[in-house]
C-alpha positions as CSV (number, residue, x, y, z in Angstrom):
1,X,27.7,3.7,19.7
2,X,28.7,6.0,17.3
3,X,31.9,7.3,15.6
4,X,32.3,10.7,14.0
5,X,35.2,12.2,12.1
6,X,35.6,15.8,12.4
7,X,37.4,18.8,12.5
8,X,39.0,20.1,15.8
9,X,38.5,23.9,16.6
10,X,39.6,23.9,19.7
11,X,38.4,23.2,23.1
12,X,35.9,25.6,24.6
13,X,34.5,27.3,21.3
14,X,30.8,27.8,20.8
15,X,29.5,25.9,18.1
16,X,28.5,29.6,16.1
17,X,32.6,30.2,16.1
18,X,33.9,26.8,16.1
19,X,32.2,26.4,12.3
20,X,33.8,29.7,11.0
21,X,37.5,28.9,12.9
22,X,40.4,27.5,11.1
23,X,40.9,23.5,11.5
24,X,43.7,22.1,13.3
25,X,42.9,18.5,14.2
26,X,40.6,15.7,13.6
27,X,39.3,14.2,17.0
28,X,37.2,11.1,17.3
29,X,34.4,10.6,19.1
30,X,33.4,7.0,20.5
31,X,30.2,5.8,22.6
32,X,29.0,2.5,23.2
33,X,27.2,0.0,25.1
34,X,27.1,-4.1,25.1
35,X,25.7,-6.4,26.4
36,X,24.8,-10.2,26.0
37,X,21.7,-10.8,23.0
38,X,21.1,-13.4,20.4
39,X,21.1,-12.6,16.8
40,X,17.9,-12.4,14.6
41,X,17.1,-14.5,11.3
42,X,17.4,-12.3,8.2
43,X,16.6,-13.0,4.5
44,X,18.8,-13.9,2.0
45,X,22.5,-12.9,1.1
46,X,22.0,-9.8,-1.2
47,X,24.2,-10.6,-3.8
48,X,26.9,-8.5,-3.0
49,X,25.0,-5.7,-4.0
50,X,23.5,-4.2,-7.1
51,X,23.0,-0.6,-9.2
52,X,20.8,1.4,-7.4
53,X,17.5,1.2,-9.7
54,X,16.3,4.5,-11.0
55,X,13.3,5.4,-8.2
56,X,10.0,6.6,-9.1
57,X,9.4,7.4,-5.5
58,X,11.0,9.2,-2.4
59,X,13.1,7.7,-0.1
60,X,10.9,7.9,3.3
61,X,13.2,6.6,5.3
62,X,15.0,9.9,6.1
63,X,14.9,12.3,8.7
64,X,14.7,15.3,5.5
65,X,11.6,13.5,5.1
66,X,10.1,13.5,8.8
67,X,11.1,9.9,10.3
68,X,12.1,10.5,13.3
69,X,14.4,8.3,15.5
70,X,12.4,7.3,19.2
71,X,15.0,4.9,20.7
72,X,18.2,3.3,20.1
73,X,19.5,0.2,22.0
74,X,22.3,-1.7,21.5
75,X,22.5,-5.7,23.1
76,X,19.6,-4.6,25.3
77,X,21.1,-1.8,26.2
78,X,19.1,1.7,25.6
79,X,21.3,4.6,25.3
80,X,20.1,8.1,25.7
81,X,22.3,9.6,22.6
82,X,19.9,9.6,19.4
83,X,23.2,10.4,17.2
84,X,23.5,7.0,15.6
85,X,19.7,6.5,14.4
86,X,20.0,9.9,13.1
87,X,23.0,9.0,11.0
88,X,21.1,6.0,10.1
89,X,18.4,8.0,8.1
90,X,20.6,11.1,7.3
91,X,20.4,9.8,3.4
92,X,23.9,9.9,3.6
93,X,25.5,6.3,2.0
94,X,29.2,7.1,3.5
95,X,29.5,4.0,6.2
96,X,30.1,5.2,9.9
97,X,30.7,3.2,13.2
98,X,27.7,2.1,15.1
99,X,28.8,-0.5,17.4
100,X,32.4,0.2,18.7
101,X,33.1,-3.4,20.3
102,X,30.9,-6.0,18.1
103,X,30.7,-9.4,18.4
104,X,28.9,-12.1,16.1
105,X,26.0,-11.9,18.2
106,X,25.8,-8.3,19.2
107,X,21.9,-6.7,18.2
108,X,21.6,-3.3,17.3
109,X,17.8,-2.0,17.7
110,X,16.0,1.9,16.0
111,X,12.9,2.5,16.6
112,X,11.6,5.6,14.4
113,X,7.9,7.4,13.8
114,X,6.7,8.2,10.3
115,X,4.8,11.3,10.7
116,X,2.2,9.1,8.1
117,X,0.9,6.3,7.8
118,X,3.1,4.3,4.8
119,X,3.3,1.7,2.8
120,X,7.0,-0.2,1.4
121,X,7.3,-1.8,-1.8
122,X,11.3,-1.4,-1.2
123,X,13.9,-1.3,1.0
124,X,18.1,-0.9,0.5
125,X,21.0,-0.7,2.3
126,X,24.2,1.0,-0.1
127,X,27.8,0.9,0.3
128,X,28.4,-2.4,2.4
129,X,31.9,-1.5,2.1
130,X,35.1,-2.9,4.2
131,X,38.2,-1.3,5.3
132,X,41.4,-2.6,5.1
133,X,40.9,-3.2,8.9
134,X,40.8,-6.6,10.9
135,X,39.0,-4.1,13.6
136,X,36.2,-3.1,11.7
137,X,33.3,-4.5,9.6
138,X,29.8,-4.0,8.4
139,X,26.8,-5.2,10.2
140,X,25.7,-8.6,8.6
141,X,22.1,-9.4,9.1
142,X,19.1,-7.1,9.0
143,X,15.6,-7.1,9.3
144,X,13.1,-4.2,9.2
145,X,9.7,-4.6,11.0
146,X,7.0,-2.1,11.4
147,X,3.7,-1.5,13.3
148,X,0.3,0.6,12.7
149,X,-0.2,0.5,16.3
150,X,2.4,2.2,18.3
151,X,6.4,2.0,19.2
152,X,6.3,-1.3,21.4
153,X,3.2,-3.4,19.9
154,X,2.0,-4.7,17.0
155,X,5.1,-5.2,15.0
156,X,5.5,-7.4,11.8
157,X,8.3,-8.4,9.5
158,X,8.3,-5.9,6.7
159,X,11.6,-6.6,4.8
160,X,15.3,-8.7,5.2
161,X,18.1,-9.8,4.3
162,X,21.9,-10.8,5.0
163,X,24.8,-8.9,3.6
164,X,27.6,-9.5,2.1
165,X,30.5,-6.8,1.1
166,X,30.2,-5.0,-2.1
167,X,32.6,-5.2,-4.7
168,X,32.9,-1.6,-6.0
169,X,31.1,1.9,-4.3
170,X,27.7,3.0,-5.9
171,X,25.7,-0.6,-5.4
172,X,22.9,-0.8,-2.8
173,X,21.5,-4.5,-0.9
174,X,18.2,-4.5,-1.3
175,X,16.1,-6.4,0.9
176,X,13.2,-9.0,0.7
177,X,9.9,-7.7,1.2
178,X,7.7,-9.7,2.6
179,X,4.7,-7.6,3.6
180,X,3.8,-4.2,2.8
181,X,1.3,-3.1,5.4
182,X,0.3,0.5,5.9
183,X,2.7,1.7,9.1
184,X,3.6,4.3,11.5
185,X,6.6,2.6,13.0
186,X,9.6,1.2,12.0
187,X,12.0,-1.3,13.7
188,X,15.7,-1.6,12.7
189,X,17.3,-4.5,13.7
190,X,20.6,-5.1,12.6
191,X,23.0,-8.1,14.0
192,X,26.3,-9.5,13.4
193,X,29.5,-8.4,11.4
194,X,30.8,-9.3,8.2
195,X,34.2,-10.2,8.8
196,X,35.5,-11.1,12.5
197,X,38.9,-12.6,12.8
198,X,39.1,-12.2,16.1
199,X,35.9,-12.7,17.6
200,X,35.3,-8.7,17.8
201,X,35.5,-5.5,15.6
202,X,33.7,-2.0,15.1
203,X,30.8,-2.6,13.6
204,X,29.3,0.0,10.6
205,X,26.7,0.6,8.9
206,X,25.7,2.9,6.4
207,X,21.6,4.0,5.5
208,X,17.9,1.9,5.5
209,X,16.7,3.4,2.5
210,X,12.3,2.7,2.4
211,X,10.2,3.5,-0.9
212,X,7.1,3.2,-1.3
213,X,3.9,5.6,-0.5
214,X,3.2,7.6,2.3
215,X,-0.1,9.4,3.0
216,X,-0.7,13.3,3.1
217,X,1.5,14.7,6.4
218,X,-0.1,17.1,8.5
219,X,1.5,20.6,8.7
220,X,3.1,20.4,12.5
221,X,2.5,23.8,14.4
222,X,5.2,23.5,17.3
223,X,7.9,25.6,16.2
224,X,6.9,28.0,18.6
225,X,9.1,28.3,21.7
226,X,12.6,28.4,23.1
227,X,14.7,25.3,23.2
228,X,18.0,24.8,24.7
229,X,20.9,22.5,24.8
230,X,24.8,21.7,24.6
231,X,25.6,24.3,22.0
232,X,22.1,25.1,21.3
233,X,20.0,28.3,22.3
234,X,17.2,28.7,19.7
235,X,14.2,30.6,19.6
236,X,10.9,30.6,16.9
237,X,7.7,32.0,16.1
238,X,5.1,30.4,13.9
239,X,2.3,31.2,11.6
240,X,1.1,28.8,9.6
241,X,3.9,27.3,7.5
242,X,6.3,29.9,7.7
243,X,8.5,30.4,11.1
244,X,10.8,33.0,12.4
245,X,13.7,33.1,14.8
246,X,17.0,33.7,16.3
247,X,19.9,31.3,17.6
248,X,22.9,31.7,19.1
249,X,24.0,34.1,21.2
250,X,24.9,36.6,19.0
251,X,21.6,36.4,17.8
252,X,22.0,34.8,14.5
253,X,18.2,35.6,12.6
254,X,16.4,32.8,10.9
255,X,13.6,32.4,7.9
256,X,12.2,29.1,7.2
257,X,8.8,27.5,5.8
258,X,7.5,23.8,7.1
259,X,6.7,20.8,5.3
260,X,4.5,18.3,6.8
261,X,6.6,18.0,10.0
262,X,9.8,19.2,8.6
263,X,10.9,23.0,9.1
264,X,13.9,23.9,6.9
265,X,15.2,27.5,7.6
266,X,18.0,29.3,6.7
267,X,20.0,31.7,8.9
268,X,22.4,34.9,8.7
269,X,24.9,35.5,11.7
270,X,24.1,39.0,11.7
271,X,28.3,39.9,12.9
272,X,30.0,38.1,10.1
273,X,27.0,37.4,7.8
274,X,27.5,33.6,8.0
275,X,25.3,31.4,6.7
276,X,23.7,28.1,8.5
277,X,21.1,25.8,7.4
278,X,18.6,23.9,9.7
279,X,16.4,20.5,9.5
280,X,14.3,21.0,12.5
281,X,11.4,18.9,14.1
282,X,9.7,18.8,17.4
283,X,9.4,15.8,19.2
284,X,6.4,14.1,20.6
285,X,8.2,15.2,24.4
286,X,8.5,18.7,23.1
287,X,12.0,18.8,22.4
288,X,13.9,20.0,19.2
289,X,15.7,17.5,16.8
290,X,17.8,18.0,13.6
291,X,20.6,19.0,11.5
292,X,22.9,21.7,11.3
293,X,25.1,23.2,8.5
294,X,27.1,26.3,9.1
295,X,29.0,27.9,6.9
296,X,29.2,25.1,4.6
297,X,30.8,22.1,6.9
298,X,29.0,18.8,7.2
299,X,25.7,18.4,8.9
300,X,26.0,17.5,12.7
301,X,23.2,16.8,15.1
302,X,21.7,19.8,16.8
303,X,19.0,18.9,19.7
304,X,17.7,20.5,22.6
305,X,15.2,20.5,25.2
306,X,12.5,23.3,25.9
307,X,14.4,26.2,27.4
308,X,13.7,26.6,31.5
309,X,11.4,29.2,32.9
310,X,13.2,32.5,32.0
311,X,15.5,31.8,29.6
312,X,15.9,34.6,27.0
313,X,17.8,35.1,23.6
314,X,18.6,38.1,21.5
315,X,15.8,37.5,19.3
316,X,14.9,40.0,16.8
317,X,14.1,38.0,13.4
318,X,11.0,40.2,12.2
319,X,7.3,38.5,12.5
320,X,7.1,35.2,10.1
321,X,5.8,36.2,6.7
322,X,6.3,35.2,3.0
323,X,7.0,37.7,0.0
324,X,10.4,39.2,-1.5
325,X,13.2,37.7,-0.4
326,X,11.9,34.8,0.8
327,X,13.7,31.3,0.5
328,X,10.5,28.3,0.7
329,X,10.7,24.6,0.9
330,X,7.3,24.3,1.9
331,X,6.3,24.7,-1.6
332,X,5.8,20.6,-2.7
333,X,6.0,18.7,-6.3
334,X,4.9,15.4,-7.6
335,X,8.5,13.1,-7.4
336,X,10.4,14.4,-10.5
337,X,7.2,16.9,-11.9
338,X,6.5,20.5,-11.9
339,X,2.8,19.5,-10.3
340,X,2.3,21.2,-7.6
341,X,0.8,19.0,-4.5
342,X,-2.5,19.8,-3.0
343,X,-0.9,19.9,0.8
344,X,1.4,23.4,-0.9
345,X,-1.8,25.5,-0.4
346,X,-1.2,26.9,2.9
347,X,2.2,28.4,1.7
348,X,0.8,29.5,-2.0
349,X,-2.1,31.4,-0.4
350,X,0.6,33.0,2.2
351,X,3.3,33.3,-0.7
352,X,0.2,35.5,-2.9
353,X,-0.9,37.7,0.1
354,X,2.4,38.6,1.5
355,X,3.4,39.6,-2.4
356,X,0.1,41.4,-3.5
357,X,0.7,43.6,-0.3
358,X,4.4,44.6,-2.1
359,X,4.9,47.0,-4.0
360,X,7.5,45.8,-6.6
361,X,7.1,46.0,-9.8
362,X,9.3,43.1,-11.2
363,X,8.9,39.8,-9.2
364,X,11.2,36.6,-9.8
365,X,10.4,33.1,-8.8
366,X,13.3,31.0,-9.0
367,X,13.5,27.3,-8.9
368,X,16.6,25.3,-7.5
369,X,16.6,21.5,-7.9
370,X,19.5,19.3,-6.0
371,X,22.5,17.9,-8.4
372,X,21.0,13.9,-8.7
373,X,20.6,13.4,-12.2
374,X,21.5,15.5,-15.5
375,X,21.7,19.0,-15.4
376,X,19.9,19.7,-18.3
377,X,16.7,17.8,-16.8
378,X,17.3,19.5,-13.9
379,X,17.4,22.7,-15.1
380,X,14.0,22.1,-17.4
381,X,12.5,20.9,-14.0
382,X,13.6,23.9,-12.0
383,X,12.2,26.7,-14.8
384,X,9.1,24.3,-14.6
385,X,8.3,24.3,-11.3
386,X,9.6,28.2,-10.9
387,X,6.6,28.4,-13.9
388,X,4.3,26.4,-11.8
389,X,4.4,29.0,-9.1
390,X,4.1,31.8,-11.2
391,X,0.9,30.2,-12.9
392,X,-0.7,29.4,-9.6
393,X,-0.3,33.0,-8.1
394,X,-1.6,34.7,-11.1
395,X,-4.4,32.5,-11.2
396,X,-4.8,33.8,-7.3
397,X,-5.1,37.6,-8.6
398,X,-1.4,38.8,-9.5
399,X,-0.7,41.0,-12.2
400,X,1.0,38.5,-14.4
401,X,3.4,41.7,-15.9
402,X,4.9,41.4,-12.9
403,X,6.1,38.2,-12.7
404,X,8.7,35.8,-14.0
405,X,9.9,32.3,-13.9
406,X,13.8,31.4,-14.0
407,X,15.1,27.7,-13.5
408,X,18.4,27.8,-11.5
409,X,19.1,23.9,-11.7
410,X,21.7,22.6,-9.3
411,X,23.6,26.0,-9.6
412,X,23.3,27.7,-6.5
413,X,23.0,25.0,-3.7
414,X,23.0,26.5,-0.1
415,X,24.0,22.9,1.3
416,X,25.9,19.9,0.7
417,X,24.5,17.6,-2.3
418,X,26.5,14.8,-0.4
419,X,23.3,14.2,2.0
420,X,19.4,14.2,2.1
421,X,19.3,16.9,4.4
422,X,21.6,18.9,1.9
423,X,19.4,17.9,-1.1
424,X,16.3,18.9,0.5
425,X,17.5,22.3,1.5
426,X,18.7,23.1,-2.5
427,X,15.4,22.2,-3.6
428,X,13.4,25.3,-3.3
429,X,11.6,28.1,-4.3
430,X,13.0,31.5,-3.6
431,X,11.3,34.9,-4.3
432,X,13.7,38.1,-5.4
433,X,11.8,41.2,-6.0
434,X,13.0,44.8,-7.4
């Protein structure tokens, strides 16, 4: 189903050393399953592919941005391993391997939740790349479909098209529309390979990529529990947006804020001082999905299930609260604007209690943006929203002498820029008080 490149750290590591060891190998790791299914209709061939237009919207078909993948199913066949619809929405244009043994008719099916109702005025795919490989090609065909109703009703053809291989990196497909319905649900059907000289290949695929507008995302309240997994012990408190926690189990303590149904925390290995960076969400069945970056390597897939009865971790994060030192994502603009959105309150009224309690007399609030565009804009947006902040807690009671806006830009990421889940982690707001 899926095919990952990655480095080797040796057999038997946990997953808090393996990302701070040296690398010694690449391995690759292959899943799939087949079996007999015909091939949908798409829309047109997209012309080879075109320059990604300049968006006036966010991409909401990302798992930075709360879609979350419900079921994967490849010729019929459901598999249990989420990986690949993850990779799917990571926002992430590099292709990967979906389908290990592909034929012309082989159907590749996602499901995913919106956590609000939307509606699409566009949809792309980018980099429909080949390699020089008679083994392996891009998915051809592929049609997106979604429902207001629920996961297995009510769907209708949203978008399509049939794709042909791009002639240079940096060019998206976009798709037909056809309908833009407000919807919950998405379907991702994808059929086909490009080029298949002998009858079979590995078929890729790289990103859906969905703009349009999506309504106002309730702030989810389930980060409160302990979940467990294949290299994943985790535990969090909440209160309101901001959660608290520990993973690991050498107790690794974690700070993070949520966003609609989105947490994004950062942690400190409190050994070695080693930094990792979540996307979290809860799922409807109560388990724990998302991305993980330590130490600066590439995202990988970090689930787990709620822990059994008695399981305990070495939890001493302090109680979830905002105020100095705090790093915040939950603090939301208007796409490309310092206006601050309505559904930031929550954090804002936190953000201004947890600070009038504090005693510093000099407060920063810096603004970080992600490296897309120039970095002079960005660096004009990032003192702007640092000065929205500062505006919006004075005008809640703070002594403005104390406070001070500074626009960081793109200069201090804490996460790949290669990735959604990387760009949404550098845009933030952090708090430094002396």
């Amino acid at each position: 189903m899926l095919v990952l490149v990655w480095q080797a750290r040796g057999p038997g590591v946990p997953y808090s050393q393996a990302m701070r060891a040296p690398a010694t190998a690449f391995v690759l790791v292959v899943s799939t399953l087949t079996a007999a299914a015909a091939p949908a209709p798409a829309g047109p061939p997209a012309s080879g592919g075109v320059l990604a237009p300049a968006r006036s919207s966010v991409d909401f078909v990302t798992f930075a941005q709360g879609a979350q993948p419900l079921s994967l199913s490849i010729d019929g066949v459901a598999s249990s391993d989420l990986e690949g619809a993850i990779r799917a929405i990571d926002g992430a244009p590099t292709p990967f391997v979906l389908v290990r043994a592909g034929k012309a008719d082989s159907v590749v099916e996602i499901v995913y939740l919106l956590p609000a109702p939307t509606r699409f005025d566009a949809f792309a795919v980018p980099t429909v790349t080949e390699v020089p490989s008679r083994a392996t090609t891009f998915l051809r065909t592929i049609e997106v479909s979604g429902s207001a109703t629920g996961a297995d009703t009510g769907f209708q053809v949203l978008a399509a098209a049939t794709l042909t291989t791009h002639k240079k990196r940096g060019l998206v497909s976009p798709l037909k529309v056809t309908a833009s319905p407000a919807v919950r649900w998405l379907k991702l059907r994808m059929t086909g390979g490009l080029v298949l000289p002998d009858g079979k290949a590995s078929l890729q695929f790289s990103e859906l990529e969905g703009y349009g507008r999506q309504d106002a995302v309730a702030l989810a309240t389930g980060f409160k529990a302990i979940w467990s997994g294949k290299g994943v012990l985790i535990e969090l408190s909440q209160s309101g947006a901001t959660v608290s926690g520990c993973y690991d189990s050498d107790g690794g303590q974690l700070q993070g804020t949520v966003s609609g149904n989105i947490l994004r925390a950062v942690g400190v290995d409190p050994g070695d001082k080693v930094t990792s960076v979540f996307v979290l969400m809860v799922g409807a069945d109560g388990g724990l999905r998302g991305l993980r970056s330590t130490n600066g390597a590439p995202f990988r897939i970090y689930q787990g299930d709620p822990a059994p009865a008695g399981t305990t971790t070495r939890c001493s994060a302090p109680p979830p609260k905002l105020g100095c030192g705090s790093v915040i994502h939950a603090v939301n603009f208007d796409f490309d604007s310092a206006r601050i959105r309505p559904d930031s309150e929550p954090v804002l009224a936190e953000l201004h209690r947890g600070l009038a309690a504090d005693k510093s007399q000099s407060i920063v609030v810096e603004g970080h943006t992600s490296s897309e565009g120039r970095k002079d804009h960005n660096q004009a947006l990032s003192l702007a929203r640092a000065q929205a902040v500062v505006d919006d807690l004075v005008r809640r009671g703070l002594d403005k002498r104390r406070l001070r806006a500074a626009g960081r830009g793109p200069d201090e990421p804490i996460a790949s820029n290669q990735d959604e889940a990387g760009r949404a982690l550098n845009r933030r707001v952090e708090i430094q008080c002396k």
